[in-house]
C-alpha positions in Angstrom: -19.4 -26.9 -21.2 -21.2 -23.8 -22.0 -22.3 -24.9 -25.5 -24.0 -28.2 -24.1 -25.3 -26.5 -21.4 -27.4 -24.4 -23.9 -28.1 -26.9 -26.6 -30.0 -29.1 -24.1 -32.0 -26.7 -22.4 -32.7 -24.3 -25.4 -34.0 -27.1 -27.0 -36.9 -27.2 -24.9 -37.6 -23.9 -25.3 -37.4 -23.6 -29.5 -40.8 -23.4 -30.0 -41.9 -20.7 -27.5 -38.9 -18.8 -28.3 -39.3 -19.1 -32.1 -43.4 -18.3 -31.7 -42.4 -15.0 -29.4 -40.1 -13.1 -32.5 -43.3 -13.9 -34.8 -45.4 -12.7 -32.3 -43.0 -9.7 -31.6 -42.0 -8.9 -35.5 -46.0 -9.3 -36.2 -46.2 -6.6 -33.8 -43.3 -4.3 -35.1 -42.6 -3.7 -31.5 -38.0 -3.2 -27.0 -35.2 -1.0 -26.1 -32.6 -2.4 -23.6 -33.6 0.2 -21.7 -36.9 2.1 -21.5 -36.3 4.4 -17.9 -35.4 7.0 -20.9 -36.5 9.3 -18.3 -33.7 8.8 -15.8 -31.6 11.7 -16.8 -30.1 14.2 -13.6 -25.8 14.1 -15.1 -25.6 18.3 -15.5 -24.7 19.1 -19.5 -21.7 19.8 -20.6 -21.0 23.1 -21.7 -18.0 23.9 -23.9 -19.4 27.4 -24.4 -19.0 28.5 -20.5 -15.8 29.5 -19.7 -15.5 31.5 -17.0 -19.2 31.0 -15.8 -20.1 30.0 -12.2 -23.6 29.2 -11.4 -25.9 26.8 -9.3 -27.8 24.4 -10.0 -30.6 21.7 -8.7 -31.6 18.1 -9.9 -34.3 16.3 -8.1 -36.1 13.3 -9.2 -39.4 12.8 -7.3 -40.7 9.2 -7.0 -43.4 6.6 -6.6 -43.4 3.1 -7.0 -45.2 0.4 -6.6 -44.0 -3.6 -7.0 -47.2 -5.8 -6.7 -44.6 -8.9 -6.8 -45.4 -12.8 -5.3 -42.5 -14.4 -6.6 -39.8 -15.7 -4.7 -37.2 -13.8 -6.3 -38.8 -10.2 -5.8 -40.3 -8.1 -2.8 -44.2 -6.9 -2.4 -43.3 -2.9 -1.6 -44.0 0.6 -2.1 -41.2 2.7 -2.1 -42.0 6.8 -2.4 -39.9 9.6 -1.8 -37.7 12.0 -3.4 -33.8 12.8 -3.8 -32.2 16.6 -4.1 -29.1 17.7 -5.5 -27.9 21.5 -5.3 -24.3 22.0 -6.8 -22.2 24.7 -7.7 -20.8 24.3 -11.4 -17.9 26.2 -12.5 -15.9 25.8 -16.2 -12.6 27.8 -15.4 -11.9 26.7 -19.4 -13.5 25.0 -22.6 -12.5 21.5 -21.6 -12.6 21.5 -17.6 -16.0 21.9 -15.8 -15.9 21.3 -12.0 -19.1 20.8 -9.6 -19.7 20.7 -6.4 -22.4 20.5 -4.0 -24.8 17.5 -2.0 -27.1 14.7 -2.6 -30.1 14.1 -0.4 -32.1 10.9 -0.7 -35.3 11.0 1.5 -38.1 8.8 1.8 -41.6 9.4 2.9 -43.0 8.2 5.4 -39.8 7.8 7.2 -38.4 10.3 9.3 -35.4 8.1 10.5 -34.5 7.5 6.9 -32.5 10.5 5.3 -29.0 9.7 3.3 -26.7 12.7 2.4 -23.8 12.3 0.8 -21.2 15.3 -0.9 -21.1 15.6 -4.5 -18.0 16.4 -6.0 -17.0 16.1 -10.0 -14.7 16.4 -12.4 -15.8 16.6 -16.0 -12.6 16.8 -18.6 -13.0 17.1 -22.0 -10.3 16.9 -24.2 -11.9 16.4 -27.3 -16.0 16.9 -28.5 -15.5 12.7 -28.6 -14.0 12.4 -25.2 -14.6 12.8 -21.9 -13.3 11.6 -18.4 -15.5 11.5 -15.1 -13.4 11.8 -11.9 -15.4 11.7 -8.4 -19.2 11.5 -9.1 -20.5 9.6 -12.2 -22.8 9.8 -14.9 -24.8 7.0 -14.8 -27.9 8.5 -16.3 -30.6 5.8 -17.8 -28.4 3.0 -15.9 -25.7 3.5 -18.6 -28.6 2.3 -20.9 -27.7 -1.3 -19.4 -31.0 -3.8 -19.6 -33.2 -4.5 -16.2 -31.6 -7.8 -15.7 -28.3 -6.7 -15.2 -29.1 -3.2 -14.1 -31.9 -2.6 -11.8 -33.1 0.5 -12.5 -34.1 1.4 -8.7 -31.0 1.7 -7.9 -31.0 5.3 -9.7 -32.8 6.8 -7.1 -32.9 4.1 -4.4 -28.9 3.8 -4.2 -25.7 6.3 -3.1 -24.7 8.2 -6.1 -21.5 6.5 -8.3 -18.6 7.4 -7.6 -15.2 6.7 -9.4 -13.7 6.9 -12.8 -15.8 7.1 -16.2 -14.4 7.2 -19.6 -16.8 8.4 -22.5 -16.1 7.9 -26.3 -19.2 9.5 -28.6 -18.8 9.0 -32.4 -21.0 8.5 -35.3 -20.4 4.9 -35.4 -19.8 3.8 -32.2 -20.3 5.3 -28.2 -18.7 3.0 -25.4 -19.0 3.8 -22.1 -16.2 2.6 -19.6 -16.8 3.0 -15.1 -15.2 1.9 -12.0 -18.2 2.7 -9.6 -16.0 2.8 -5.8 -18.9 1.2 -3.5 -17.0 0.6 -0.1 -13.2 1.7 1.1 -11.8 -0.7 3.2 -8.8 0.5 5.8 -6.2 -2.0 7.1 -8.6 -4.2 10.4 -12.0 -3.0 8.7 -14.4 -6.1 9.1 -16.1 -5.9 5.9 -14.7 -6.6 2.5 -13.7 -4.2 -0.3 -16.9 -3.5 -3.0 -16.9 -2.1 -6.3 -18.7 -2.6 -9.8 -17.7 -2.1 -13.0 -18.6 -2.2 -16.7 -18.0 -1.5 -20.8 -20.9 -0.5 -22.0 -20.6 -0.4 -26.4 -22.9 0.5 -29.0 -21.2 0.0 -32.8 -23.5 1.0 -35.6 -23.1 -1.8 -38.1 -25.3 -0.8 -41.0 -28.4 1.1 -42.8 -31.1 -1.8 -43.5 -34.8 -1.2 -44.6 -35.1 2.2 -44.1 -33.9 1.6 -40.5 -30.3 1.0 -38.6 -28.9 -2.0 -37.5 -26.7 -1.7 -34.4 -24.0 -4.5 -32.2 -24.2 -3.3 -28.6 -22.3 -5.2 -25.8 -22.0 -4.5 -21.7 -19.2 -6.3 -19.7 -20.5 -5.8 -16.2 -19.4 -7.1 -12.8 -19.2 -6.8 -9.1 -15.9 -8.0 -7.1 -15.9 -8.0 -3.4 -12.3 -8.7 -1.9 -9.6 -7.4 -0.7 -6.4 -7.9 1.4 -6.4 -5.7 4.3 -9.4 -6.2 6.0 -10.5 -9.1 8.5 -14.1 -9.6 7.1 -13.6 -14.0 6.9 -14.3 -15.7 3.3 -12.9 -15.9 -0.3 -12.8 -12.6 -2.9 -16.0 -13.1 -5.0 -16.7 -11.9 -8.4 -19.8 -11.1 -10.5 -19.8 -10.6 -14.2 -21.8 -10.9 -17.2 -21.5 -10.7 -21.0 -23.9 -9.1 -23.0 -23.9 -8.9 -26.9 -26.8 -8.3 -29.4 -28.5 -7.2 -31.6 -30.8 -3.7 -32.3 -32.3 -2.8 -35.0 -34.2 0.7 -35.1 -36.4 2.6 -37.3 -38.1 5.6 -37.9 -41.7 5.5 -39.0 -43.3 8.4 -41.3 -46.8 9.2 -41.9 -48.7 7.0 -39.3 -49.4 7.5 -35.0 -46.3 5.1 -34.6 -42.9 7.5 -34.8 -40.3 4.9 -34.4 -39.9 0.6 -33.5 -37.0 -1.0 -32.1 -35.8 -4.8 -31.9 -33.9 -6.0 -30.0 -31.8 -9.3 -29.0 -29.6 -10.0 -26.1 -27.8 -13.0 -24.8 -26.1 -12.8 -21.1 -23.6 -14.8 -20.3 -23.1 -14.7 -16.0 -20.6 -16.2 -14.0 -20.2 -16.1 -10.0 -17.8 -18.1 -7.7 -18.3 -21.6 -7.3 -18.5 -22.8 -3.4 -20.7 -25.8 -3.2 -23.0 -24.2 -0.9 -24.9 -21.5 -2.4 -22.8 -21.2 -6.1 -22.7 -24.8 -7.1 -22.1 -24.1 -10.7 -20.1 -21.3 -12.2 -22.2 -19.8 -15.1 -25.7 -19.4 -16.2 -27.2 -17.6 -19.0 -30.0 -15.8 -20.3 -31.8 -14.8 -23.8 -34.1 -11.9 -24.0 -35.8 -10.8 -27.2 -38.0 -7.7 -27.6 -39.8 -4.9 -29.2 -40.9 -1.3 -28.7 -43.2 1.3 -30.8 -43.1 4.7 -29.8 -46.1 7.1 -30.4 -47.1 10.5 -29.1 -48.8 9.1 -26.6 -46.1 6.8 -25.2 -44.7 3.9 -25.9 -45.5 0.2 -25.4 -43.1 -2.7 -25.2 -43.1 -6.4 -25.3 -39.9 -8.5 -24.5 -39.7 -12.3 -23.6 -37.1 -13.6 -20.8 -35.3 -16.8 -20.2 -33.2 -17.5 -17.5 -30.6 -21.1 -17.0 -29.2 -20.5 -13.9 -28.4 -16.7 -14.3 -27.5 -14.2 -11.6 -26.2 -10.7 -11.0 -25.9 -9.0 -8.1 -27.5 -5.9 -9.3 -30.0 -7.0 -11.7 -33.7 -6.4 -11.1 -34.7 -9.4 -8.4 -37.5 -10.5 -10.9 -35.3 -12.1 -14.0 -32.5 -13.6 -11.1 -32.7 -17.8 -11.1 -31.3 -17.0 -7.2 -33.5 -14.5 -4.7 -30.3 -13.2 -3.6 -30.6 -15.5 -0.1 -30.8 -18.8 1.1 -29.6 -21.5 -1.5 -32.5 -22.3 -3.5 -32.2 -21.6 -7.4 -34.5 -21.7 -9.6 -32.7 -23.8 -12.7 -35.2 -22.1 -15.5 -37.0 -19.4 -15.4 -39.2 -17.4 -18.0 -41.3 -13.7 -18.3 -43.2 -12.6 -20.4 -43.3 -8.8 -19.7 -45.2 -5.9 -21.3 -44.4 -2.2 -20.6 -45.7 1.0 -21.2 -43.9 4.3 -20.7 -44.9 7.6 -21.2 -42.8 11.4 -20.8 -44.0 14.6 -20.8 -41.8 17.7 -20.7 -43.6 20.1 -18.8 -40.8 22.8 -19.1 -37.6 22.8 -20.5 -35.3 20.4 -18.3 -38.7 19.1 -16.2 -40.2 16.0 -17.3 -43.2 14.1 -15.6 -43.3 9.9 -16.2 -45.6 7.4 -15.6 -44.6 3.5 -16.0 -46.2 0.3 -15.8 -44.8 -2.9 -15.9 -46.8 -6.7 -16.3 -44.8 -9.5 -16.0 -46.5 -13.3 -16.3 -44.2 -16.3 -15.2 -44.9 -18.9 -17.5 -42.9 -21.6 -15.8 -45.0 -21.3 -12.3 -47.9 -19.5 -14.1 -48.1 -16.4 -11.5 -48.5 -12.3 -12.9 -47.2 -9.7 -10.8 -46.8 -5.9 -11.8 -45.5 -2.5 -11.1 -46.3 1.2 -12.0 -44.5 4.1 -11.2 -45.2 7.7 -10.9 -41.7 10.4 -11.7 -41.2 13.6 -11.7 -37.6 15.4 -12.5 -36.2 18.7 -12.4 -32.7 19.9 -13.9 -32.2 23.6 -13.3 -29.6 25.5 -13.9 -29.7 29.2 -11.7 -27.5 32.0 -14.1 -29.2 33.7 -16.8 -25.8 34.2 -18.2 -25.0 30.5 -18.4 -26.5 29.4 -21.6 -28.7 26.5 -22.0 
């Protein structure tokens, strides 16, 4: 089913898709994930035994979504969160935090979330480490825009769960149960949580540059048996592999390019009113350049049916209401980023995105304005 459903509607599409990697490779521009700047998760420290100290993460935002399509909202969302913890590494492999988080926005002074913070960090082994309680899920766990949106850094409640880390030369996977809501036996809502495998496998050295497989399994289920909330469990998940290829550049204002292709493979549950398919896909294909001054990216979307939960509105072929799909959908989108570290651990960021709908011929854009701050109070501590 799934191999028909692509050969007939990427057949349509050859040309455009086959004139975009010229245009992009003519170029020698597209990471899967350019919020590089998104980065709060506290360091781990092998070399602090015994050491207690405090410590603050903020991330100060503006943003701004210029968007007319159906699938997105016009808004401007500004505000800041704070984070104050207490760390405290009672041996080598242990660390153990503890503390707040504080998401305000301006403007409102009804809005304000707090939530506690409270972490685990064990790590057995330089390769390994295990998460228990809050989660690292800096840079979106480096997961692409359409299955990740990366508002939800700042915009969302901290993750909370169980994370597995494996770092090696050849390969880093990340693996996350993300806990979103508790049901109790009677509660009239429905059990929530995400969850993904996030892989990066070095595959080999190739004109001066490195060619790399990466793959995210990523989902959202909403179910459960104890409460009284009325309909069916549901499940969200996609399948992501591709292809990166990255390389440095010597001698010339561009430091480094990256290429990159992705395929994403969703499913959803079927119910004849708003799901009535099972699957959709989607085929991204991109490139970046990175210079001193920032970087610039260009990346080509196409969307059959495709839809994830927590994917940035804009690539979704369903607005996330209502039952009208969109069957196709394609963006052309250019980026740039820029990051300046204004002191060790404080980085201001400035983004703007410009996305064209080629389909329905409409631009819309975005630009946002960051600044973060990762301190950590001991002079003893070292950093």
């Amino acid at each position: 089913m799934i191999s028909k459903l692509l050969k007939g509607t990427l057949k349509n599409y050859k040309k455009k898709l086959l004139g975009l990697l010229v245009l992009v490779s003519a170029l020698n521009l597209s990471g899967q994930n350019q919020y590089q700047l998104f980065k709060t998760y506290e360091t781990y420290r092998p070399d602090s035994t015994g050491i207690l100290y405090f410590a603050i993460d903020n991330l100060n935002f503006f943003k701004n979504n210029e968007n007319k399509l159906e699938r997105s909202a016009d808004y401007t969302l500004t505000g800041a969160f704070l984070r104050p913890t207490v760390v405290y590494y009672p041996d080598s492999k242990l660390r153990m935090q503890l503390g707040g988080h504080v998401l305000k926005y301006n403007g409102r002074d009804d809005y304000a979330h707090l939530s506690p913070w409270f972490n685990v960090h064990y790590q057995p082994t330089d390769r390994i480490a295990v998460i228990l309680g809050n989660l690292d899920n800096d840079q979106g766990h480096l997961m692409a825009e359409q299955l990740y949106n990366p508002e939800l850094f700042y915009s969302a409640k901290p993750e909370v769960g169980l994370q597995t880390k494996y770092t090696s030369d050849r390969l880093t996977t990340d693996l996350w149960i993300d806990w979103q809501q508790l049901i109790m036996a009677g509660d009239p809502y429905k059990e929530r949580f995400a969850f993904g495998v996030r892989s990066n496998l070095f595959v080999s050295n190739l004109s001066g540059g490195s060619l790399f497989f990466p793959f995210t399994f990523y989902g959202r289920h909403e179910g459960g048996t104890i409460g009284t909330a009325p309909g069916l469990a549901k499940s969200f998940i996609t399948l992501t592999p591709g292809l990166v290829y990255k390389k440095p550049i010597t001698g010339s204002l561009i430091t480094d390019m990256e290429l990159t292709a992705l395929f994403s493979l969703s499913t959803y549950p079927k119910d004849n009113l708003i799901f009535k398919q099972s699957s959709g896909w989607g085929l991204s294909v991109s490139g970046n350049v990175n210079t001193p001054f920032g970087g610039v990216t260009t990346s080509f979307w196409h969307g059959h049916l495709f839809y994830t939960p927590q994917g940035s509105p804009i690539f979704q072929n369903y607005p996330g209401k209502g039952s009208v799909w969109l069957d196709d959908h394609e963006l052309i989108d250019l980026k740039y980023h820029y990051q300046h570290q204004i002191i060790k651990n404080t980085f201001f960021g400035f983004m703007f995105d410009y996305y064209y709908d080629t389909l329905r011929r409409k631009a819309v854009n975005s630009a946002g304005l960051y600044l973060i701050v990762n301190l950590g109070i001991n002079p003893s501590a070292k950093r």
